[in-house]
N, C-alpha and C positions, 0 to 999 in steps of 0.2 A: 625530942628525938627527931631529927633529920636523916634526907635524904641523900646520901653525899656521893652516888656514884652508880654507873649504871654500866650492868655488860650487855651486848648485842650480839647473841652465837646463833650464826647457821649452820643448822648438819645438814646430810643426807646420808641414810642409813639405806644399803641394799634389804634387799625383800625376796621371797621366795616364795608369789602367789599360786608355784604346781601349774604355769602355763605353758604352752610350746613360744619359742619366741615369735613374735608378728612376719606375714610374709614378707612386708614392706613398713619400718620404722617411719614416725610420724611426728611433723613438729607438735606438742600436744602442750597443753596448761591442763589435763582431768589427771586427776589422782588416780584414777581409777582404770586409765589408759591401760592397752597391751604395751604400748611403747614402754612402757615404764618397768622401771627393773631397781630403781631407789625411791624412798620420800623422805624427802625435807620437811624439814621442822626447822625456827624461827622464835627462839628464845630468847625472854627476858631477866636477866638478874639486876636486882634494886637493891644497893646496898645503904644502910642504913650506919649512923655514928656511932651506934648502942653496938654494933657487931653481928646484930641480923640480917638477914637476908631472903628477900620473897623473889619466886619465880614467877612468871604470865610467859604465854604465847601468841602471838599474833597470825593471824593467818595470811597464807601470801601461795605456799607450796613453787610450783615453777616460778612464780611474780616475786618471792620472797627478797626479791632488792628492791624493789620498789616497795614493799612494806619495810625495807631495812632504812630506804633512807629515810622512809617518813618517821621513823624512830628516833633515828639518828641526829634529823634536822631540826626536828619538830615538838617532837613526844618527851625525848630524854631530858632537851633544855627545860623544858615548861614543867616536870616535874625536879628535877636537881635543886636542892638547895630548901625542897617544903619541909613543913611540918608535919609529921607521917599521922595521919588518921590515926584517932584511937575509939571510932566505932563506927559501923556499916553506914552513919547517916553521913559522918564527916566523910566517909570515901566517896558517896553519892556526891558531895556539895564539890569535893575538891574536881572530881568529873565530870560535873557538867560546870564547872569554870573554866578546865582545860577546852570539852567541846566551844566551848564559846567563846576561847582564845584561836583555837584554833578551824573556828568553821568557813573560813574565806577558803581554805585549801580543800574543802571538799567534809561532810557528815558523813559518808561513806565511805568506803572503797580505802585504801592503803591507810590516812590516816587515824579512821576509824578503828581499824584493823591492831595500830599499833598501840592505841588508848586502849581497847581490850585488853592490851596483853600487859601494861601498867596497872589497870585496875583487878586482875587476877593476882599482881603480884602484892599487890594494897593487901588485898584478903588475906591471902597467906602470910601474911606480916602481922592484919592481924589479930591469926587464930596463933600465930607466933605467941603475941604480946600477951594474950590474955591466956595462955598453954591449953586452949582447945581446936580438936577439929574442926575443919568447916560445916560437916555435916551439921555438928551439934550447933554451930553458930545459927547456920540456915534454918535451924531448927526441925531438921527432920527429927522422922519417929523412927526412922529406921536404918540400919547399921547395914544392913545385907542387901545387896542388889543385884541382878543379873545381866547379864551379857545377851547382845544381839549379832551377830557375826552378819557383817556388813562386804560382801564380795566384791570384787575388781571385776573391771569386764571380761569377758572371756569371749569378745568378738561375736558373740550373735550364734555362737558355734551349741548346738541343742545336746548332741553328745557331752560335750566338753562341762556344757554347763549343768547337767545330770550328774556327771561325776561327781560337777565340785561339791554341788550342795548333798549332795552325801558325805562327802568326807568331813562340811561343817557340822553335817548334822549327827554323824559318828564319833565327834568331840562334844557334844551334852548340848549343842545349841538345839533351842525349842522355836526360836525366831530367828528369818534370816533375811537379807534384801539384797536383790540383784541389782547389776549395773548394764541392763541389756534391754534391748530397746523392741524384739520382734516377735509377734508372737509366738512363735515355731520356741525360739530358745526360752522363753517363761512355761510356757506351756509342760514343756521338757521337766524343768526346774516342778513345778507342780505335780506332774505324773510320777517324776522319781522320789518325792518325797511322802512320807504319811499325812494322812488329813490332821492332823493333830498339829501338826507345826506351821505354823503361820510364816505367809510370804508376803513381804512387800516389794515393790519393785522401784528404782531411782530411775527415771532416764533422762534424767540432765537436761531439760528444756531442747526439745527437739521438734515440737509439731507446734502448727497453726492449729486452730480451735476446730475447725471441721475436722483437719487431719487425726489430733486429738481424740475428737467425739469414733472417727471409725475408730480408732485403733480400742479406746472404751469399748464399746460394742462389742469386739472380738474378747476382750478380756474380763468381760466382767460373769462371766460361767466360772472364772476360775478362783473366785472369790478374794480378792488379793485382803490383805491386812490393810494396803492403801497403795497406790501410787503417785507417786511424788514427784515434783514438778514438770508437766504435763508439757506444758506450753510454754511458747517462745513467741513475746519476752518474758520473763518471770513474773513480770510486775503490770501483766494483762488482769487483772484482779475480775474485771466483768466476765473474759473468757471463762477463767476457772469457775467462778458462782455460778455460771450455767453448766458448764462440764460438770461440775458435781451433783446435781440434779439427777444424772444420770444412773447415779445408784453405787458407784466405785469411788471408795472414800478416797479423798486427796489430801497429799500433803505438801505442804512448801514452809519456805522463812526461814533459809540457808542465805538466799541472796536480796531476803527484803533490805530496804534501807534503815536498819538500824532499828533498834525496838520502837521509833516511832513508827516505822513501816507496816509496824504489826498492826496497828490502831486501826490501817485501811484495809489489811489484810483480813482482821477479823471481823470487824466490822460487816466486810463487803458479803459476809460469808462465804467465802472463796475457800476454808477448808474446814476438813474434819482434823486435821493432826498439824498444828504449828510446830516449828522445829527453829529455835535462836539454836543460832553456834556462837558459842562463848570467846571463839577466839575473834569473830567478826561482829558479830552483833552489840558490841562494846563492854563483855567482860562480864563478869557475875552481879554488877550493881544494874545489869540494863537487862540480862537474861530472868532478872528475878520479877521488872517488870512487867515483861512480857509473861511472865507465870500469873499476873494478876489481870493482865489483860485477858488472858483467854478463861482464868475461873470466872472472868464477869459475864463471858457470853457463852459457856457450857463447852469450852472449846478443848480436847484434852495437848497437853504436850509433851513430845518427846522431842528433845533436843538431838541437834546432826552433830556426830561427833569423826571425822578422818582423820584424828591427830593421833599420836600417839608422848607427845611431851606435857607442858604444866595445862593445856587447853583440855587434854585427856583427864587427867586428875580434876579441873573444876568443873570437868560433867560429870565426872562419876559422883563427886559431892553434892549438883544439883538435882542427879537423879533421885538420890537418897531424900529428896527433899518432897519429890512429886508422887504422889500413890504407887500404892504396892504394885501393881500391873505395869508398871513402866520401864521399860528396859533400858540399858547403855548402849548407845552404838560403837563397836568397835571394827579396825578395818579386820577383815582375816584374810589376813598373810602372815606368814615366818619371816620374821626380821633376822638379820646376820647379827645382830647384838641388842640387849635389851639397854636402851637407855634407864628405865628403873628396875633394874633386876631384880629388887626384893618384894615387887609387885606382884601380885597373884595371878597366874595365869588362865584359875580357873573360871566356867562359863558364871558360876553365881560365886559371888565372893564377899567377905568383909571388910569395911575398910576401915582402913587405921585409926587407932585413938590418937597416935600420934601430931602435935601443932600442926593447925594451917592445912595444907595441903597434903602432908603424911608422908612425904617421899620427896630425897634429894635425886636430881641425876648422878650418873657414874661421870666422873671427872675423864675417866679414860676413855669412856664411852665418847664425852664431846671432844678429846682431844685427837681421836681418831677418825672421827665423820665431818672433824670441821671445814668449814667451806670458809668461814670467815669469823673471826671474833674482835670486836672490837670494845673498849673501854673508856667511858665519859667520867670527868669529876668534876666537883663541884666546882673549881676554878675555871671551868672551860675547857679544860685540855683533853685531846681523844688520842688513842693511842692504839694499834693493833698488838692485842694480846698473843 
């Protein structure tokens, strides 16, 4: 069985995260902007001679052409024309041959990004082939997993962000994470909530390590679940190992370099809570990695997840795979249309026995939010679908 042909769909799907619009719009690359009023997604289909077909994601969000051509140029050639894996060790071998074809152009950043989103689609091929789940592949023990509602920013604004985390926590969430950066609005966010519900907070690498260390200081009465990447640059590894000392667990490894990244990360002891994202960190053969790096040094993981296309489906399958306590990140917002509509909305849910990954998109769905769809075969030829 071959690989005979590959699509490249960008959407973007409006949102409805219950914000006022910004007083002044912003050129922004965060997902989690007030500017922001859609999110892009950056999908993979791999078509196979047999007549199946696997999906993967890559991550890019506003960058999403710069992870299309790496796809485009790079990613789709080098797999078109293989022999499709017929178990987890041959997708491992075939992926780090492509890394190694392709490492002159960067181990990170876009091409990395877009080998994740071929190695997701390997998997769902094949839980295809062999007519099981990924969970059951990955060998989880468990079928049921739950929801963590992961917020937009809401500007710094303490009212605004009281409201919201009520309204998430009046749809069944028990865990939520803010994307706010001052203490005035976490603080808010904690008072209006019950102690029973755990807060973590994101702030997107924003402080220098003393700056860091005050703002710890003011936060750490409020007991966070963790706060996550502190410091700027991400990859300050000595910063963080002292900052955590502090007594406020941290998290990062959204933007390490790749699950080798993890090795220094954990190592350095720079966190309490590792976080690969599947659609960056190179896909489920390198996120499962990094699940064994952090059981060797007692390190727990919850993966980062802001997607909502096949990147979303391979966390919810690896969360199924990490202990009972471990929740999914999903964004909370109202989408204008659900790309997997037969997908469960609710906060804990079960997932699919369904092959592979359990869930096709809605064709409608990508023919209305496309931004670009393109098609490679195996002869060379690209074509806009």
């Amino acid at each position: 069985m071959k690989i005979i042909a590959t699509e490249i769909v960008r959407i973007a799907i409006p949102f409805d995260a219950h914000r006022r619009p910004p007083a002044q719009q912003e050129t922004t690359f965060n997902a989690a902007s007030p500017s922001l009023s859609r999110m892009e997604a950056l999908l993979v289909k791999v078509e196979t001679d047999s007549g199946l077909c696997g999906w993967g994601e890559a991550f890019g969000h506003l960058a999403n052409p710069v992870s299309e051509q790496a796809l485009r140029t790079l990613a789709a050639p080098f797999f078109l024309n293989r022999t499709l894996p017929t178990n987890q060790h041959e997708i491992a071998a075939l992926m780090q041959e492509a890394e190694k074809a392709l490492h002159a152009f960067g181990r990170s950043g876009p091409v990395r990004y877009a080998l994740s989103a071929f190695d997701i689609a390997l998997w769902d091929l094949l839980g295809q082939r062999q007519q099981a789940p990924l969970w059951r592949l990955l060998g989880a023990q468990r079928q049921e997993i739950e929801r963590y509602a992961s917020l937009v920013s809401y500007d710094n604004d303490p009212q605004e962000v009281a409201t919201q985390v009520l309204r998430a926590h009046r749809q069944g969430y028990t865990s939520l994470k803010l994307h706010e950066t001052t203490f005035a609005a976490i603080n808010a966010a904690r008072q209006a909530l019950p102690a029973s519900v755990q807060l973590m907070v994101d702030v997107n690498c924003p402080w220098t390590p003393e700056q860091a260390a005050e703002q710890v200081r003011l936060l750490h009465p409020l007991q966070l679940g963790w706060l996550e990447e502190p410091i700027w640059p991400p990859d300050d590894y000595s910063g963080l190992a002292q900052l955590r000392r502090s007594g406020v667990p941290l998290a990062a490894g959204e933007n390490v370099d790749g699950d080798m990244g993890f090795i220094s990360l954990i190592a350095r002891g720079a966190v309490d809570v590792a976080q690969p994202s599947v659609a960056k960190v190179g896909g489920i053969s390198a996120a499962l990695r990094v699940f064994r790096q952090a059981q060797q040094h007692g390190v727990q993981v919850v993966p980062h997840c802001f997607y909502y296309g096949a990147g979303m489906l391979a966390t919810a399958h690896l969360v199924a795979a990490l202990p009972d306590s471990v929740k999914m990140e999903i964004p909370c917002i109202d989408f204008e249309a659900d790309l997997y509509p037969t997908l469960p909305k609710s906060v804990r849910f079960i997932l699919s026995d369904r092959p592979g990954l359990g869930y096709q998109p809605d064709p409608a769905v990508i023919d209305r939010y496309c931004l670009s769809h393109i098609r490679l075969d195996a002869e060379g030829d690209s074509r806009h679908v």
